[in-house]
OpenMM code with the backbone's topology and positions (N, CA, C; nanometers):
from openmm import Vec3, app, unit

residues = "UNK UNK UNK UNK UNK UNK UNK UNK UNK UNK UNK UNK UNK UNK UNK UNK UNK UNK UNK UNK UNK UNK UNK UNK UNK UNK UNK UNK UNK UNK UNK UNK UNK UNK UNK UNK UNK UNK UNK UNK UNK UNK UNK UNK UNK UNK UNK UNK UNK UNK UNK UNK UNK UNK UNK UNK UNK UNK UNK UNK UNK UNK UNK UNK UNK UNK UNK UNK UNK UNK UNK UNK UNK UNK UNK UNK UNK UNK UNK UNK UNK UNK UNK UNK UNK UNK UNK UNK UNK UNK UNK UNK UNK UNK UNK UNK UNK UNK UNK UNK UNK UNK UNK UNK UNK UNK UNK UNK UNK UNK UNK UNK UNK UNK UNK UNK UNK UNK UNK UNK UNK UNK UNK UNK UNK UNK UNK UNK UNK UNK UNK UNK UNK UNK UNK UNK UNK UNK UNK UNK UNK UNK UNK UNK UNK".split()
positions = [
    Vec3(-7.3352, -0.2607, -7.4052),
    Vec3(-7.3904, -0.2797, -7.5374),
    Vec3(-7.2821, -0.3355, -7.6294),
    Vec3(-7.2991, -0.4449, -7.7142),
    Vec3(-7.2298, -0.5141, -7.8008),
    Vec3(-7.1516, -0.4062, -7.8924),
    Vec3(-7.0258, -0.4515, -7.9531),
    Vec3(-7.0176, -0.3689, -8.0571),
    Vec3(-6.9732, -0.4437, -8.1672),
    Vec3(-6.9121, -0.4080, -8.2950),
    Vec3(-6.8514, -0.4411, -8.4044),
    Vec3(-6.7516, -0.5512, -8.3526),
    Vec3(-6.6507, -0.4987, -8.3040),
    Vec3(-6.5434, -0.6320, -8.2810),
    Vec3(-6.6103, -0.7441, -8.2025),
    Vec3(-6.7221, -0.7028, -8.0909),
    Vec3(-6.7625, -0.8799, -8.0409),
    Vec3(-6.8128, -1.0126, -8.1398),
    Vec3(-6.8830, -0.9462, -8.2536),
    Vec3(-6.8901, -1.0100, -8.3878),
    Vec3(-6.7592, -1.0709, -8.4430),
    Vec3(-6.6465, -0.9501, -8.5120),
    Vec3(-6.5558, -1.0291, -8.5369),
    Vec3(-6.4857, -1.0729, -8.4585),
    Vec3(-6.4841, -1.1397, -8.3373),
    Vec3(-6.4336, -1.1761, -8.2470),
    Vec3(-6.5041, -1.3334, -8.2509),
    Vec3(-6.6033, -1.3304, -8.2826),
    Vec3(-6.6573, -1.4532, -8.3034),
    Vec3(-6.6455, -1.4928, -8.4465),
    Vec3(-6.6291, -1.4462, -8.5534),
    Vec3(-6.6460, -1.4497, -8.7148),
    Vec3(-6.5098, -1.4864, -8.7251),
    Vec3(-6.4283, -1.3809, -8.7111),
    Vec3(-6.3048, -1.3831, -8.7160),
    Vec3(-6.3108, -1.2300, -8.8485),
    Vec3(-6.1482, -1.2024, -8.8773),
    Vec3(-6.1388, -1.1023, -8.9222),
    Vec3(-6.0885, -1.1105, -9.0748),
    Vec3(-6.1367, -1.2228, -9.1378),
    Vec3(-6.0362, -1.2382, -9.2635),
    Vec3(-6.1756, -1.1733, -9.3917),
    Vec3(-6.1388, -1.0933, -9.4912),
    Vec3(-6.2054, -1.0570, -9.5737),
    Vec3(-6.1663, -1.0933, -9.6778),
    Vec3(-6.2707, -1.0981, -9.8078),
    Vec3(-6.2102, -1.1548, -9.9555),
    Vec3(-6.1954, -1.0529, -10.0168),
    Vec3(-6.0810, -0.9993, -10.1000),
    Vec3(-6.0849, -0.8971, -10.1878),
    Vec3(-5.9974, -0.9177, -10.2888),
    Vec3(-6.0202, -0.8165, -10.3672),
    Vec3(-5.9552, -0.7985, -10.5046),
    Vec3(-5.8920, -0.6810, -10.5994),
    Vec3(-5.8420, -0.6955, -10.6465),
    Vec3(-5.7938, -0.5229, -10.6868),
    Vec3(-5.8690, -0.4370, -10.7821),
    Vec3(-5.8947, -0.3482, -10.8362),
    Vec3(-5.9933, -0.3241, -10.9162),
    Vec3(-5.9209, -0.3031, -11.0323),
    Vec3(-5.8492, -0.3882, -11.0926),
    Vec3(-5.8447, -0.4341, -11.2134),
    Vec3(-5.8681, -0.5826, -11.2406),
    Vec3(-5.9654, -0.5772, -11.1825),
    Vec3(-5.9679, -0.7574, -11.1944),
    Vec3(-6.0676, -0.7698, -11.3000),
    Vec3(-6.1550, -0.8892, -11.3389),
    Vec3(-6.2411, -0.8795, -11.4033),
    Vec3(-6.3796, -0.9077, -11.3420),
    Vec3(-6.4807, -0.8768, -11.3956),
    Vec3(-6.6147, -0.9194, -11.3386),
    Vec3(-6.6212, -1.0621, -11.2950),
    Vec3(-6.5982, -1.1500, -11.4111),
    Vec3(-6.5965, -1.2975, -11.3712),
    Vec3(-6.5106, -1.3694, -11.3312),
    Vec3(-6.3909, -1.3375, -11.3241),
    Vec3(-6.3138, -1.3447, -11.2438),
    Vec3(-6.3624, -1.3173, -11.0929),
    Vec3(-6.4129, -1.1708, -11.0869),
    Vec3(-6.4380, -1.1554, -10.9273),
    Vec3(-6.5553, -1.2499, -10.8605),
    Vec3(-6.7093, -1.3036, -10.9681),
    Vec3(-6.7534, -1.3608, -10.9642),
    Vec3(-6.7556, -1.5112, -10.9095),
    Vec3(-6.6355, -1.5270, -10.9497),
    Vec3(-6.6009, -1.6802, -10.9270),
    Vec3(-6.5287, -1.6434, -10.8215),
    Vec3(-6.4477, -1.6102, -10.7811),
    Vec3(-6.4095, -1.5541, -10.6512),
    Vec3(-6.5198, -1.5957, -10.5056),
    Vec3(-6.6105, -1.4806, -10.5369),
    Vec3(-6.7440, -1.4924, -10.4492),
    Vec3(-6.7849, -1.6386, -10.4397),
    Vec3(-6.8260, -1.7242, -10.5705),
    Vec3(-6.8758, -1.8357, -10.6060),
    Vec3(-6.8221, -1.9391, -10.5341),
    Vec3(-6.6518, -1.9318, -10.5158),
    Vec3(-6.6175, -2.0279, -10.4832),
    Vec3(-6.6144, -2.0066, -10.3043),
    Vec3(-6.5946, -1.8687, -10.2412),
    Vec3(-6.6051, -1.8822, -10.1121),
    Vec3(-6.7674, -1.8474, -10.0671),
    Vec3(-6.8834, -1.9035, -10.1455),
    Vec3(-7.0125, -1.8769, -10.1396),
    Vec3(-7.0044, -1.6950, -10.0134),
    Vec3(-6.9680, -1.6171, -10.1023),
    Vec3(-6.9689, -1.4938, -10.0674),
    Vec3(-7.0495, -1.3988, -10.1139),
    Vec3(-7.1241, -1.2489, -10.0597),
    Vec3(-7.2016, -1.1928, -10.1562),
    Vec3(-7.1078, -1.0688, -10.1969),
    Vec3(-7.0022, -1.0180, -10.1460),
    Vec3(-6.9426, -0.9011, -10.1842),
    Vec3(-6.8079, -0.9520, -10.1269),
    Vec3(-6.7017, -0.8217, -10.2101),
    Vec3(-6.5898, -0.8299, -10.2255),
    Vec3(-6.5369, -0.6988, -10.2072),
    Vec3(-6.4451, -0.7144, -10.1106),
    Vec3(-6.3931, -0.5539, -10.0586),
    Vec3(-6.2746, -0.5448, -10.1967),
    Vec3(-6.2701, -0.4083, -10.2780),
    Vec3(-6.1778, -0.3662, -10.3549),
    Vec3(-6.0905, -0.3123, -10.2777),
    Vec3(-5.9734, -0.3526, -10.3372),
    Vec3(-5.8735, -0.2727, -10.1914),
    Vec3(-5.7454, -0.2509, -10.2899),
    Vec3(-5.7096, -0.1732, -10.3040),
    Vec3(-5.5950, -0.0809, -10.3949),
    Vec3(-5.4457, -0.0112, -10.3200),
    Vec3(-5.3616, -0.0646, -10.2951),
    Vec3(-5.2209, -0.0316, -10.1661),
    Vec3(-5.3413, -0.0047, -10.0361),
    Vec3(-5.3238, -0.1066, -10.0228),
    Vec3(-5.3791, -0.1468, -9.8775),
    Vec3(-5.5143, -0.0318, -9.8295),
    Vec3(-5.5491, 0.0097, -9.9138),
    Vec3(-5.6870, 0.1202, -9.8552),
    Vec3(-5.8230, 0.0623, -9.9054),
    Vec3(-5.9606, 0.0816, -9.8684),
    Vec3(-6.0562, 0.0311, -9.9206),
    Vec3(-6.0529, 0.1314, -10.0542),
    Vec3(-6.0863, 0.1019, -10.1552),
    Vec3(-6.1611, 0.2176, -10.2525),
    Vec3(-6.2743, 0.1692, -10.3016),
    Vec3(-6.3312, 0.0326, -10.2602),
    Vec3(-6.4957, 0.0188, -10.3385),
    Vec3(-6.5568, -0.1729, -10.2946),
    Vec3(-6.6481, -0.1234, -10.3150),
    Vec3(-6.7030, -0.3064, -10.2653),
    Vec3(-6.8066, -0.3270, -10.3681),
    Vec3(-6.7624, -0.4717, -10.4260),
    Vec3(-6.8045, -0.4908, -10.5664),
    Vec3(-6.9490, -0.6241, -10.4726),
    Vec3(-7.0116, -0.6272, -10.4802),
    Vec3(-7.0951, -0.7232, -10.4782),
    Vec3(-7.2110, -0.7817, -10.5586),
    Vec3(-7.3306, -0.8950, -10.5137),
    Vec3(-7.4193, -0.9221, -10.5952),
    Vec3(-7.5103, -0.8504, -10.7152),
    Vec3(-7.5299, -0.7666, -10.6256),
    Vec3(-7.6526, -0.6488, -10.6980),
    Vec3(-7.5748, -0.5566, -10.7830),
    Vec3(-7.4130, -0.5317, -10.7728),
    Vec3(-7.3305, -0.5037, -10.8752),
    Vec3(-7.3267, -0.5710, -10.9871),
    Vec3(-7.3035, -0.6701, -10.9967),
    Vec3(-7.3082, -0.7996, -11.1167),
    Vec3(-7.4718, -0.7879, -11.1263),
    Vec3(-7.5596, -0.7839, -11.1201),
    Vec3(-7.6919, -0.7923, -11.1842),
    Vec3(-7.7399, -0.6737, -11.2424),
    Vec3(-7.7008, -0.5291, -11.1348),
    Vec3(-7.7409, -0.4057, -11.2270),
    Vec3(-7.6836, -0.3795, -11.3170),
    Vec3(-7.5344, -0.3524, -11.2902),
    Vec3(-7.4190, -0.2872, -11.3748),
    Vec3(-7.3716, -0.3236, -11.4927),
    Vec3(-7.4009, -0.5548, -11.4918),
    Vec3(-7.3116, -0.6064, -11.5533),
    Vec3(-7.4484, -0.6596, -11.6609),
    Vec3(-7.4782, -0.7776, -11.5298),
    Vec3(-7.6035, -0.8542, -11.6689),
    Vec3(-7.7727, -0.7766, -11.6858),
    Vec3(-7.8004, -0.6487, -11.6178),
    Vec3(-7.9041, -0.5948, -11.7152),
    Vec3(-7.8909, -0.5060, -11.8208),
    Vec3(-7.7420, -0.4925, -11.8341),
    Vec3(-7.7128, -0.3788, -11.9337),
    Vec3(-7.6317, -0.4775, -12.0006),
    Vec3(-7.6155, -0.5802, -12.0167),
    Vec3(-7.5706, -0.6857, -12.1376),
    Vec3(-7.4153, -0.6514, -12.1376),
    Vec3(-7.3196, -0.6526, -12.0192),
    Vec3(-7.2248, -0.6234, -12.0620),
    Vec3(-7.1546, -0.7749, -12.0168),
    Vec3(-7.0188, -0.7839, -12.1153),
    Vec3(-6.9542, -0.8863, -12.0909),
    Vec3(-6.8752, -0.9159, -11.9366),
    Vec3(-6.8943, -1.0217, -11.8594),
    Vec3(-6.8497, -0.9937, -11.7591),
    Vec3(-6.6839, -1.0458, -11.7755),
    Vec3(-6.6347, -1.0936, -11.8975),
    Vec3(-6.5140, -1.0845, -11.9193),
    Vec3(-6.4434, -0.9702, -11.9461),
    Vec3(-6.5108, -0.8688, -12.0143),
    Vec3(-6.4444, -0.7426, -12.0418),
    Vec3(-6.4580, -0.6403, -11.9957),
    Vec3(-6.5433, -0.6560, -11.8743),
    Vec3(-6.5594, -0.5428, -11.7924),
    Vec3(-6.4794, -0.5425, -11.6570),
    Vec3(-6.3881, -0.4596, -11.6154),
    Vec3(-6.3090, -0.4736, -11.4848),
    Vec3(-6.4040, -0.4111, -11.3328),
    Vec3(-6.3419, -0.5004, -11.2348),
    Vec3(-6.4420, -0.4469, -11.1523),
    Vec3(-6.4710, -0.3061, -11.0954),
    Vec3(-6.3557, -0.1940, -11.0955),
    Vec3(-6.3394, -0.0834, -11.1190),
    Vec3(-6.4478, -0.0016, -11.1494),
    Vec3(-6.4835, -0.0575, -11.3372),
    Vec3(-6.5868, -0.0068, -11.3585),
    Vec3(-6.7388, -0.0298, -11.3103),
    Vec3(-6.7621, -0.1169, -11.2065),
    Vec3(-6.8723, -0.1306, -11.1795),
    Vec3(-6.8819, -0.1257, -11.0623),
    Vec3(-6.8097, -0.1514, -10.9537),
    Vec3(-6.8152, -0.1607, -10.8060),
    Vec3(-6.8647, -0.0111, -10.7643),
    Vec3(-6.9142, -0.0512, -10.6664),
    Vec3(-6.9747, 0.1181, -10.5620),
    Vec3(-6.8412, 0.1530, -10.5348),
    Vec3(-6.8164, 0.2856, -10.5319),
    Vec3(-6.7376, 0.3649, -10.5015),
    Vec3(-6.7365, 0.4356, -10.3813),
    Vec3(-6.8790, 0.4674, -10.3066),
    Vec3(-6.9296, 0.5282, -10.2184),
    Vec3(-6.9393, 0.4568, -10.1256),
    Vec3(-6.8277, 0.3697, -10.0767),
    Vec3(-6.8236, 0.2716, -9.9560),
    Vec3(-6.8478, 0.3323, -9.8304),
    Vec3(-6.9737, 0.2192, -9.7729),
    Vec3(-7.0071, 0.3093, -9.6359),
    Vec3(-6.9095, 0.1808, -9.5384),
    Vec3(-6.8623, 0.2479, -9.4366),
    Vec3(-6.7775, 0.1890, -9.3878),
    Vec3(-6.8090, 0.1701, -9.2084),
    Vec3(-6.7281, 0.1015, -9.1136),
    Vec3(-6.7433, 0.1364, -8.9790),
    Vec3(-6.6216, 0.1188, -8.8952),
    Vec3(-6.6129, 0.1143, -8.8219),
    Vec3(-6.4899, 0.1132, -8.7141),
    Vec3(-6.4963, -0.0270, -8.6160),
    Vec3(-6.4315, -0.0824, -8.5545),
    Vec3(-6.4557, -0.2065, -8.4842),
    Vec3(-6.5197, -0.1441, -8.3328),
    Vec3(-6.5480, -0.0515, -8.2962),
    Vec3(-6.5995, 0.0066, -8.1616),
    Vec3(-6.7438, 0.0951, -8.2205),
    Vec3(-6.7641, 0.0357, -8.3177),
    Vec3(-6.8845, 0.1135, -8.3814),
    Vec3(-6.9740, 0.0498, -8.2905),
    Vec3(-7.1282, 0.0733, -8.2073),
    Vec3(-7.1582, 0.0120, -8.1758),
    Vec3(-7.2657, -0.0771, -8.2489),
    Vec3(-7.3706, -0.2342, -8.2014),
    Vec3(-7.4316, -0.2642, -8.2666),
    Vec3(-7.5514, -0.1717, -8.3530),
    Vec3(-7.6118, -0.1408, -8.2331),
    Vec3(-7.7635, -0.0866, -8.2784),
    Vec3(-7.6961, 0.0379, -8.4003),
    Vec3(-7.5901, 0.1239, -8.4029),
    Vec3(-7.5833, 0.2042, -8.4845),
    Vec3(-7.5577, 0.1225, -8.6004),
    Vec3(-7.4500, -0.0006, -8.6583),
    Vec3(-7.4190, -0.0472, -8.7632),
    Vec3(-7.5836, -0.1113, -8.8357),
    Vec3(-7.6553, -0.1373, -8.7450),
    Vec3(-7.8183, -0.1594, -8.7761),
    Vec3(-7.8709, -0.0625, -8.8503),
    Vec3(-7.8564, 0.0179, -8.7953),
    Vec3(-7.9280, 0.1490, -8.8293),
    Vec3(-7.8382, 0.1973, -8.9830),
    Vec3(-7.7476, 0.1867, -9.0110),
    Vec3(-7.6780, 0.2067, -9.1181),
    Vec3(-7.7011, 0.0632, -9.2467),
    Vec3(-7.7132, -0.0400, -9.1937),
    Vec3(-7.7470, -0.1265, -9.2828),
    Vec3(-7.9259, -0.0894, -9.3253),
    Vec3(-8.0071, -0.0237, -9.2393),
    Vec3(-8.1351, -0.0006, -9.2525),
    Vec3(-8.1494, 0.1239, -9.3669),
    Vec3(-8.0751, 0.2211, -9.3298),
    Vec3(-8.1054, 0.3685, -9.3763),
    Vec3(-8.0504, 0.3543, -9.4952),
    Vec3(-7.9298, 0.2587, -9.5194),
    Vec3(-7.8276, 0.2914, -9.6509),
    Vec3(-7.8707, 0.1839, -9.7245),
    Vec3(-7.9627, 0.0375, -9.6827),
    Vec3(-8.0116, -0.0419, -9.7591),
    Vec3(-7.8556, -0.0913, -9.8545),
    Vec3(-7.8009, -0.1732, -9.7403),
    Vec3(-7.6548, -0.2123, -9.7649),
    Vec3(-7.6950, -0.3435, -9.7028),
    Vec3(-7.5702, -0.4347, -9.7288),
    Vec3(-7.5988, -0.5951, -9.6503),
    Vec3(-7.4357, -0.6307, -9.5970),
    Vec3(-7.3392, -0.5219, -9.6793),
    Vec3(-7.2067, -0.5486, -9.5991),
    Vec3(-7.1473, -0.4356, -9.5777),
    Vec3(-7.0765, -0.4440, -9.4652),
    Vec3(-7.0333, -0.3211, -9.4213),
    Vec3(-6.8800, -0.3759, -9.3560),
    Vec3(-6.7607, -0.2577, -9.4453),
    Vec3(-6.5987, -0.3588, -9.4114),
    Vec3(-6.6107, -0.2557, -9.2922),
    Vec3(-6.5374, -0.3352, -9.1977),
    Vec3(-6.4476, -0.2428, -9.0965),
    Vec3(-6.3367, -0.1897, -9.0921),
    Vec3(-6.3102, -0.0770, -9.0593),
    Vec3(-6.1784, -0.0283, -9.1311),
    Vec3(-6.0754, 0.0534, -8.9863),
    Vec3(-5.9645, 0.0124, -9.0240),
    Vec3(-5.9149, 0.1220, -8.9167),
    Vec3(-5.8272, 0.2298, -8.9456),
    Vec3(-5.7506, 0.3061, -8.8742),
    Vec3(-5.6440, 0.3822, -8.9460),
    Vec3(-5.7435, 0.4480, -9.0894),
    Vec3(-5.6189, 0.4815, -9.1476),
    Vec3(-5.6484, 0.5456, -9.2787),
    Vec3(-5.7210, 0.4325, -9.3892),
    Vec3(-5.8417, 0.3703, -9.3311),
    Vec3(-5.9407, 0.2681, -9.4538),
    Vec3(-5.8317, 0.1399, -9.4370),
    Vec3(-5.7523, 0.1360, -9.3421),
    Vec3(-5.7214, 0.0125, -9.3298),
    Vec3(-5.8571, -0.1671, -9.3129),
    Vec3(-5.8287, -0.2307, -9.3776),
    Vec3(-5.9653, -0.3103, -9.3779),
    Vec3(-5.9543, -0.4260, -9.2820),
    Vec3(-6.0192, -0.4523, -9.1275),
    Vec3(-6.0106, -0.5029, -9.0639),
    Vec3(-6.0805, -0.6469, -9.0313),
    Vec3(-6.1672, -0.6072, -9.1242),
    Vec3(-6.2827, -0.7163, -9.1235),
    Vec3(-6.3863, -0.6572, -9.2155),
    Vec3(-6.5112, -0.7448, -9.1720),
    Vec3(-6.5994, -0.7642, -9.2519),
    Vec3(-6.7624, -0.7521, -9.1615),
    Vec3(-6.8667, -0.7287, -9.1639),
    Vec3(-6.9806, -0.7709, -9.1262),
    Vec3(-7.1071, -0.7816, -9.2259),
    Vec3(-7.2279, -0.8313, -9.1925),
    Vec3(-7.2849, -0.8469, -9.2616),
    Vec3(-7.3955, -0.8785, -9.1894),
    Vec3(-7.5057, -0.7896, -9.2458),
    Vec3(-7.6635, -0.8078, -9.2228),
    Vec3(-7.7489, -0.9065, -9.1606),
    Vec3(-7.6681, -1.0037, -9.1900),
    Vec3(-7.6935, -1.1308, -9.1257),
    Vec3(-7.6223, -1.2005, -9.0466),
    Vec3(-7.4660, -1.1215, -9.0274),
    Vec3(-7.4203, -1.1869, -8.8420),
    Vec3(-7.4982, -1.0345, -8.7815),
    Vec3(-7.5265, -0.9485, -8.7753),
    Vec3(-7.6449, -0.8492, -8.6942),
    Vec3(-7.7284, -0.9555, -8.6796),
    Vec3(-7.8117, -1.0151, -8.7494),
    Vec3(-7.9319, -1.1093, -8.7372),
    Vec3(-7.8858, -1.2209, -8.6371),
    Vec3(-7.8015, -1.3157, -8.6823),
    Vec3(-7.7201, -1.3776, -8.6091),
    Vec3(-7.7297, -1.3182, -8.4440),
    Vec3(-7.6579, -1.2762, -8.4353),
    Vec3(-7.6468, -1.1910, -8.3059),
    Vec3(-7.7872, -1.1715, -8.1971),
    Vec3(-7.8373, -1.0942, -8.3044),
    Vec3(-7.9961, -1.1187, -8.2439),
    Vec3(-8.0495, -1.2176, -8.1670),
    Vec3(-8.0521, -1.2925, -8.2928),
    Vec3(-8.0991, -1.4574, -8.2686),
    Vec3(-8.0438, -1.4895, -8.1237),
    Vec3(-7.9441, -1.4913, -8.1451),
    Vec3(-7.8365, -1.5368, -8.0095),
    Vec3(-7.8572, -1.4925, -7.8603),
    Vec3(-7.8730, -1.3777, -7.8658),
    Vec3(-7.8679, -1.2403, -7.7490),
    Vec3(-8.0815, -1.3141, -7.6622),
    Vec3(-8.1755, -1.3204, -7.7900),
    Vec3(-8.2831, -1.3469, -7.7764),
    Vec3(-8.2869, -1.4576, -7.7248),
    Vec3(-8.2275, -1.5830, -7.7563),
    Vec3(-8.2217, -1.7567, -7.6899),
    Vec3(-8.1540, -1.7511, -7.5492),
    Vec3(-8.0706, -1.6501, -7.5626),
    Vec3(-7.9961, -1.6275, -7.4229),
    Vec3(-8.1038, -1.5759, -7.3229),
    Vec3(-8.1987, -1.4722, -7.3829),
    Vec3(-8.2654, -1.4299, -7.2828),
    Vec3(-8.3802, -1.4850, -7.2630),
    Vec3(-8.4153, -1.5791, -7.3643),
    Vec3(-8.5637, -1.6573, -7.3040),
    Vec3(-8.5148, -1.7441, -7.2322),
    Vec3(-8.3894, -1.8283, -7.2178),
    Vec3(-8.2996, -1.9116, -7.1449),
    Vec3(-8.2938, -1.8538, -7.0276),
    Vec3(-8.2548, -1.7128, -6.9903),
    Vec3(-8.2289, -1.6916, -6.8060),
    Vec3(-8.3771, -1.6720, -6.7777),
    Vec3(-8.4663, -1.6239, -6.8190),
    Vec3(-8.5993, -1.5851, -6.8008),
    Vec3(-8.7078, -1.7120, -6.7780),
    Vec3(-8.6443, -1.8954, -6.8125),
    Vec3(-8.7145, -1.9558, -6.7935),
    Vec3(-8.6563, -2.0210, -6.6540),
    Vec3(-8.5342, -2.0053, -6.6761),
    Vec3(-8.4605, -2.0631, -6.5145),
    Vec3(-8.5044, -1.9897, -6.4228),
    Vec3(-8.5070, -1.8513, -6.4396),
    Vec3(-8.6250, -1.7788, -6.3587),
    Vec3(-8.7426, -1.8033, -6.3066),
    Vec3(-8.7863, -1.8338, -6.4079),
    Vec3(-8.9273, -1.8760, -6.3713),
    Vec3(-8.9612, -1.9784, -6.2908),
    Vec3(-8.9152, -2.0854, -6.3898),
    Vec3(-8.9431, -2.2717, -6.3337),
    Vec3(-8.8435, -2.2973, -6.2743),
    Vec3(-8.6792, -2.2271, -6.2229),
    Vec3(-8.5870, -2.3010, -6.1595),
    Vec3(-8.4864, -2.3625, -6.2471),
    Vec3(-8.3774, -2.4037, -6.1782),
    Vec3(-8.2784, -2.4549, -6.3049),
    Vec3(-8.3416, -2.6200, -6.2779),
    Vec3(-8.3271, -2.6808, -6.3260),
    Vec3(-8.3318, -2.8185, -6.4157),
    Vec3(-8.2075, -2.8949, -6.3008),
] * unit.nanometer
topology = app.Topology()
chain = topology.addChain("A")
for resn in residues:
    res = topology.addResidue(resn, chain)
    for name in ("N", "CA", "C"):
        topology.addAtom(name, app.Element.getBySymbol(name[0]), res)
């Protein structure tokens, strides 16, 4: 069964982050420019929070706050759900399902941040694993070509 690292093994392991004194639009443009949806906060090398999309829309622009004067600190989730690179697939599924999350950092050691995944390399994956198997299942059938 697949796990966490066969993903970043294909993705690769580089994550975008920022410190949580940064600013909203600042972090914004951040995201903007590496068309990203979240941003691991990372404070002497440990995770402490992941600021993303639905952060900037609840926290920032339905409560009218300036996204210049607000640091990301104050708005990022704090309650980072996290995983391990030997996590396996179907469980990191099941955690993007139950916790209604779309990124999940990988961490090792003490919240060391190893990478990154996301809701949609799971999907990805899928996709992949599924073309593979209607692929041996037709050479099966009709013979190879």
């Amino acid at each position: 069964m697949s796990a966490v690292q066969d993903i970043l093994k294909v993705k690769g392991s580089h994550v975008y982050s920022v410190g949580s004194d940064t600013m909203v639009a600042d972090a914004a443009i951040v995201m903007n420019n590496h068309h990203i949806g979240a941003l691991v906060i990372v404070d002497d090398d440990r995770v402490c929070g992941i600021f993303t999309e639905r952060d900037i829309l609840r926290r920032v622009v339905a409560v009218r706050r300036d996204p210049d004067q607000v640091t990301v600190a104050e708005v990022m989730t704090r309650d980072v759900v996290y995983c391990r690179a030997n996590t396996k697939i179907a469980e990191a599924r099941s955690v993007f399902k139950n916790r209604r999350i779309r990124h999940l950092p990988v961490v090792e050691g003490n919240q060391k941040i190893i990478g990154m995944i996301s809701i949609g390399d799971l999907n990805a994956l899928q996709a992949y694993e599924q073309e593979s198997t209607i692929h041996y299942l037709h050479e099966y059938l009709y013979g190879v070509a």
